[in-house]
N, CA, C and O atoms as a DFTB+ gen file, in Angstrom:
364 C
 N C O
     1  1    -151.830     114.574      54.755
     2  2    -150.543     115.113      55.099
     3  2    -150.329     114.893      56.586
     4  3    -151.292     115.244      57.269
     5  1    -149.120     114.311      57.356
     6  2    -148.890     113.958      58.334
     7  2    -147.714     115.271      58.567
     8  3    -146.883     115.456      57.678
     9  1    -147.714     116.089      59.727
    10  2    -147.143     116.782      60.295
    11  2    -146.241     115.933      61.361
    12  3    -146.801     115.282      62.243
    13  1    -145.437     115.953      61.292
    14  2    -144.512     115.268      62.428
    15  2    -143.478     116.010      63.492
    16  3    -142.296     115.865      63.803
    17  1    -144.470     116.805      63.845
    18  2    -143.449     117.842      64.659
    19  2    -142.972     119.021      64.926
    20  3    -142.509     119.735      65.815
    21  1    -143.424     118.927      63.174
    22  2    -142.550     120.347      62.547
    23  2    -142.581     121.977      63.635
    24  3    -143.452     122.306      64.441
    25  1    -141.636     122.529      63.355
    26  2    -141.803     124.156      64.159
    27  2    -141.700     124.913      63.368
    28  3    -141.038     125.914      63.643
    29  1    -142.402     124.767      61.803
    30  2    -141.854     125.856      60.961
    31  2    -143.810     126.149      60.710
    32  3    -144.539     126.128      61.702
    33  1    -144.270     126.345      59.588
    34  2    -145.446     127.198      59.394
    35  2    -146.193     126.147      58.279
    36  3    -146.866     126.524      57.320
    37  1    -145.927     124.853      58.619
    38  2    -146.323     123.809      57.717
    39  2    -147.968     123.448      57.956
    40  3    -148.561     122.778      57.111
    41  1    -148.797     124.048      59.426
    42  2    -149.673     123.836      59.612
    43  2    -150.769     124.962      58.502
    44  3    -151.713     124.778      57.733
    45  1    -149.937     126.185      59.008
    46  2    -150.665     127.575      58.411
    47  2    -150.745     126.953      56.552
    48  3    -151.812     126.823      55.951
    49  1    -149.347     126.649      55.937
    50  2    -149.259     126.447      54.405
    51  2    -150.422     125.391      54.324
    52  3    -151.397     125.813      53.701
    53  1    -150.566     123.818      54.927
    54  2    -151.338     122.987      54.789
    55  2    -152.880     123.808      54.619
    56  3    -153.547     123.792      53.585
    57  1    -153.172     124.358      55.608
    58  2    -154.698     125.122      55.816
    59  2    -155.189     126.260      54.341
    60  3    -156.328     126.670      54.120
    61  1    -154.065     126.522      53.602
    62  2    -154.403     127.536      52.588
    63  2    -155.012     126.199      51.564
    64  3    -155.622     126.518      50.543
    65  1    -154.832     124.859      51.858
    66  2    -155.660     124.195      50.783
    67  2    -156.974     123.239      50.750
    68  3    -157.397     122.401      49.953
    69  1    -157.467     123.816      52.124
    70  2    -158.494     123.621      52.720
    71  2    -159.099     122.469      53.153
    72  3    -158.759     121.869      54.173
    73  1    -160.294     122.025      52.154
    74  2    -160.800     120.139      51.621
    75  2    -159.515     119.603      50.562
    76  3    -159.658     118.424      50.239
    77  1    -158.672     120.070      50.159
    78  2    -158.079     119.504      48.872
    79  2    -157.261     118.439      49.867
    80  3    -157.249     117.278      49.455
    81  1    -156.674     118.665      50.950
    82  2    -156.074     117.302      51.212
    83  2    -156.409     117.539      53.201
    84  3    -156.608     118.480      53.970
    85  1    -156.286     115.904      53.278
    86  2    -156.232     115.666      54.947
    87  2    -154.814     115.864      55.596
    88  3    -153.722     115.397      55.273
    89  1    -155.256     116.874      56.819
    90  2    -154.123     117.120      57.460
    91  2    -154.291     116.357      59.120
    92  3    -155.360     115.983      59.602
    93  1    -152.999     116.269      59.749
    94  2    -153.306     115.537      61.012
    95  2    -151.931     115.713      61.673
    96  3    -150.963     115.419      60.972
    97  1    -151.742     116.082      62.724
    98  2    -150.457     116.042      63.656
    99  2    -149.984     114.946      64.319
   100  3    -150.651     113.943      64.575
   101  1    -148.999     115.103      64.560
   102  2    -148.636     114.206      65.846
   103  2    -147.017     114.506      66.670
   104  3    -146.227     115.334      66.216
   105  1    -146.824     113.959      67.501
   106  2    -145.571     114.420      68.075
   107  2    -144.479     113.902      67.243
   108  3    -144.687     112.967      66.470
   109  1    -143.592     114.328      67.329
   110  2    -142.245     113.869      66.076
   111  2    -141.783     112.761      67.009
   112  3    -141.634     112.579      68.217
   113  1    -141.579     111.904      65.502
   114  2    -141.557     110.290      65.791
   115  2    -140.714     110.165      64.685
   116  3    -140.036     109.255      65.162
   117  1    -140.388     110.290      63.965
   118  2    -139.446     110.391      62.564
   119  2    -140.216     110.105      61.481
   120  3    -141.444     110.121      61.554
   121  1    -139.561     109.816      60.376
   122  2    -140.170     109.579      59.147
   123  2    -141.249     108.237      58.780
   124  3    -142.351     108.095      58.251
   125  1    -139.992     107.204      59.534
   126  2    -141.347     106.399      59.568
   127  2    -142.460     106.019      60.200
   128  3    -143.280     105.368      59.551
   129  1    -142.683     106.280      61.341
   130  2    -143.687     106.854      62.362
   131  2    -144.654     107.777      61.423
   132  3    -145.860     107.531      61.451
   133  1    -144.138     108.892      60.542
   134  2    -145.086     109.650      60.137
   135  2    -145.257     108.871      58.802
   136  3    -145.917     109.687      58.159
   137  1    -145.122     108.074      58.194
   138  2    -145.335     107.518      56.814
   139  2    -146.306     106.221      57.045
   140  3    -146.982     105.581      56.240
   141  1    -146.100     106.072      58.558
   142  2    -146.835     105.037      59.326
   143  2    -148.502     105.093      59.364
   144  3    -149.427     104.316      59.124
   145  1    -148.299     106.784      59.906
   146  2    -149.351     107.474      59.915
   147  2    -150.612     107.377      58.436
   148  3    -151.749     107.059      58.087
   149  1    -149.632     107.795      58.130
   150  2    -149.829     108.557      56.192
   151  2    -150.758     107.270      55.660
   152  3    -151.839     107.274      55.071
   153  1    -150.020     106.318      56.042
   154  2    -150.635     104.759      55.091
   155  2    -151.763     104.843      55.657
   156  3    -152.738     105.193      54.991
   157  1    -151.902     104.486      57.252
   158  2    -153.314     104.528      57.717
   159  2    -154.410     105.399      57.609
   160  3    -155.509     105.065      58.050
   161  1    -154.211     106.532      57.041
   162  2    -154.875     107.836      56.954
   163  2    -155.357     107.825      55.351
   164  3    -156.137     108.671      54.914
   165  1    -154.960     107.075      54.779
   166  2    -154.886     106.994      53.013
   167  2    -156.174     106.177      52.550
   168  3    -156.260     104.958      52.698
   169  1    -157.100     106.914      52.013
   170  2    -158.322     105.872      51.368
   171  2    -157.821     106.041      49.481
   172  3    -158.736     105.676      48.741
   173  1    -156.897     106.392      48.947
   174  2    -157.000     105.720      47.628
   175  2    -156.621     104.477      47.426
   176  3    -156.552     103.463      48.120
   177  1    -156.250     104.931      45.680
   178  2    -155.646     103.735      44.970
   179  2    -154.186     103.676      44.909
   180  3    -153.533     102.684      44.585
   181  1    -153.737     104.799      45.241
   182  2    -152.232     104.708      45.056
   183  2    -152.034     105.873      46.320
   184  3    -152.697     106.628      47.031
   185  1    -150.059     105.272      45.948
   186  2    -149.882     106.411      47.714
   187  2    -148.343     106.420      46.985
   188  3    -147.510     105.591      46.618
   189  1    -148.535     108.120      47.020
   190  2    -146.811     108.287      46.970
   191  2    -146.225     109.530      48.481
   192  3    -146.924     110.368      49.051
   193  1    -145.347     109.326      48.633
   194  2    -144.290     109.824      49.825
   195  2    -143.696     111.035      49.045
   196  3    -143.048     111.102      48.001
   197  1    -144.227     112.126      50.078
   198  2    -143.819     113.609      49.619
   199  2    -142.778     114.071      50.917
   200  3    -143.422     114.334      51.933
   201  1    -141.319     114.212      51.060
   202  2    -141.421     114.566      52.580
   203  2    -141.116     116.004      51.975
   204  3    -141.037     116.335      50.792
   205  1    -140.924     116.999      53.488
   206  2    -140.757     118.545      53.043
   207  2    -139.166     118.939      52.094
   208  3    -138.806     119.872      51.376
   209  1    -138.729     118.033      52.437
   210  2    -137.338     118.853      51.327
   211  2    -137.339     117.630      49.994
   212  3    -136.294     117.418      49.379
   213  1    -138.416     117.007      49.711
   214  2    -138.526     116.648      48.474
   215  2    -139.114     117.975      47.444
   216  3    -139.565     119.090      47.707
   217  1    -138.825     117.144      46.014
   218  2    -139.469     118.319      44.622
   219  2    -140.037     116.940      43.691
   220  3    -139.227     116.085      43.333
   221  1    -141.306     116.847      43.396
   222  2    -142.160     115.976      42.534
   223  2    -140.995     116.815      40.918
   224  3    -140.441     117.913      40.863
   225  1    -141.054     115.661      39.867
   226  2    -140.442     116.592      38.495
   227  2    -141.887     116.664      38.162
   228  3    -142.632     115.960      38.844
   229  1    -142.392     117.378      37.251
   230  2    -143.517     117.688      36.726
   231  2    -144.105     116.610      36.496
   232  3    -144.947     116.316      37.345
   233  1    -143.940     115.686      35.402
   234  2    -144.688     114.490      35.109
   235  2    -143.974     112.721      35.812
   236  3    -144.023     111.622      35.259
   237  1    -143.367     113.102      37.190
   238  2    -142.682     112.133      38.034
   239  2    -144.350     110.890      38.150
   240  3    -144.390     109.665      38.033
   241  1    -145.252     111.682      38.360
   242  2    -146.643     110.402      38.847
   243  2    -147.298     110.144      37.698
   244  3    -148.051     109.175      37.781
   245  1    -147.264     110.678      36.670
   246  2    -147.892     110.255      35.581
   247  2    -147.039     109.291      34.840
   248  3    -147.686     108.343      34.397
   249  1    -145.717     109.267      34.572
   250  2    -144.702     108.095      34.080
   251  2    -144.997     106.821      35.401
   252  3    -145.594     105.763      35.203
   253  1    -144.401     107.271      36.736
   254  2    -145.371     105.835      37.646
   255  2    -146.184     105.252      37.581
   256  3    -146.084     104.026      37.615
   257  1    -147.773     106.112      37.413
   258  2    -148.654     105.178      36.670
   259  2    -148.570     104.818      35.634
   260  3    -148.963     103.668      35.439
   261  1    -148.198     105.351      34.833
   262  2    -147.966     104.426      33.319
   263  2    -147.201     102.948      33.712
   264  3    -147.690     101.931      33.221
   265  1    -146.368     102.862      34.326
   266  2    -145.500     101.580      34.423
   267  2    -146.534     100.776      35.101
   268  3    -146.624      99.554      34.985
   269  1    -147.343     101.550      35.844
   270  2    -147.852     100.742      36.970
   271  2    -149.184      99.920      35.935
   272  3    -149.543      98.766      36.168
   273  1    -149.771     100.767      34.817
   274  2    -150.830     100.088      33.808
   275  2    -150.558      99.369      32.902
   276  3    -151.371      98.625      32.355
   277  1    -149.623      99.457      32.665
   278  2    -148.523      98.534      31.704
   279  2    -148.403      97.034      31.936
   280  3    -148.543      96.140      31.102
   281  1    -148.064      96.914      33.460
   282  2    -147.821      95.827      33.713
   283  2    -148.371      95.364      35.192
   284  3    -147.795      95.588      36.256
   285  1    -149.720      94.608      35.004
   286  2    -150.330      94.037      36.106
   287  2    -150.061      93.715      37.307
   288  3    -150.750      93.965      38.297
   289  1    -148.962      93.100      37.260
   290  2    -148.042      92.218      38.094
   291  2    -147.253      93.294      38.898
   292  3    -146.648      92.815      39.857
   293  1    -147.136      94.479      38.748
   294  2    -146.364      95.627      39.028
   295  2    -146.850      95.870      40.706
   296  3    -148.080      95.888      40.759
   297  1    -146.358      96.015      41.750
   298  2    -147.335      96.081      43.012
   299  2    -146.849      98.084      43.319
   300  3    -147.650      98.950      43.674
   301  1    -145.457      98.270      43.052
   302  2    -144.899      99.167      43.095
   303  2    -144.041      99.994      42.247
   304  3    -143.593      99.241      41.382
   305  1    -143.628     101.098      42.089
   306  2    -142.667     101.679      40.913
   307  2    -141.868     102.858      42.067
   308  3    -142.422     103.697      42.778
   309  1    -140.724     102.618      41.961
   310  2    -139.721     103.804      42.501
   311  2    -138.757     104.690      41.431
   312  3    -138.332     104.061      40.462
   313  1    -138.519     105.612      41.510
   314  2    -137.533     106.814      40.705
   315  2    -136.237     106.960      41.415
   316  3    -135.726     106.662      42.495
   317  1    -135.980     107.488      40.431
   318  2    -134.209     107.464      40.717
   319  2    -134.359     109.058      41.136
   320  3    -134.697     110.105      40.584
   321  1    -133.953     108.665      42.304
   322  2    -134.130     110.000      43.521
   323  2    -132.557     111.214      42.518
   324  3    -131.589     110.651      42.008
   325  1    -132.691     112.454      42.492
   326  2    -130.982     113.121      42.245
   327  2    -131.425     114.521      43.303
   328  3    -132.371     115.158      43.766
   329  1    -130.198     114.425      43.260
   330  2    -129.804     115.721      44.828
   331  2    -129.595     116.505      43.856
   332  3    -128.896     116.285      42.867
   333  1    -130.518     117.940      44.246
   334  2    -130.156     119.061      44.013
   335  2    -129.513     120.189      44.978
   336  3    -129.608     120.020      46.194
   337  1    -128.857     121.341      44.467
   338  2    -128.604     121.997      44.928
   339  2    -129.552     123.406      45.389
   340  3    -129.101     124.200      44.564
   341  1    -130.319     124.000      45.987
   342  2    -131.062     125.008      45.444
   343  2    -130.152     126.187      46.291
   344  3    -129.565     126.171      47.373
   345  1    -130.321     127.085      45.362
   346  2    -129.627     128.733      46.217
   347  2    -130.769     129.964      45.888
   348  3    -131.541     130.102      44.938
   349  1    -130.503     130.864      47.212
   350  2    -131.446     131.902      47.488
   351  2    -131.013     132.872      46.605
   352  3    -131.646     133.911      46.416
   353  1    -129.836     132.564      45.981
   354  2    -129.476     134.324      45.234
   355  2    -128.501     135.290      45.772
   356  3    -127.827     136.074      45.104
   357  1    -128.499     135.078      47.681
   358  2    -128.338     135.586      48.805
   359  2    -126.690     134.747      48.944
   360  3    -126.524     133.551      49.180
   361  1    -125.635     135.770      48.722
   362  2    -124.549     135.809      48.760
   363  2    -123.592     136.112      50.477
   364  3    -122.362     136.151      50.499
């Protein structure tokens, strides 16, 4: 996880998951500066892009890899991004 700046409590949330993932700062540089980061910091097999006002759908990486085993030749798979609305309740 690449922090890029942030001033909100993204360091404290990152730390509640301890060894489960790598965290690392840097001064805010924008998105791709921090995705820049992300690649170089990445020892798997696959790499997907989480930024903070994204939402994964439940089975969004398991249909990716499927396309991605399907077909050899495949180097990449993208989703059809949809804008949601979310509300607090708070009128």
């Amino acid at each position: 996880m690449v922090d890029d700046g942030s001033e909100d409590e993204t360091r404290s949330v990152a730390e509640t998951y301890g060894d489960r993932i790598r965290f690392t700062s840097q001064e805010r540089s924008g998105a791709g500066a921090a995705r820049n980061t992300a690649v170089g910091l990445a020892n798997g097999d696959y790499l997907a892009f989480l930024d903070a006002d994204d939402r994964f759908l439940p089975e969004k990486l398991e249909h990716q890899l499927a396309a991605l085993h399907a077909d050899p030749d495949l180097d990449m798979v993208f989703g059809q991004p949809e804008r949601m609305r979310l509300t607090t309740g708070v009128t």
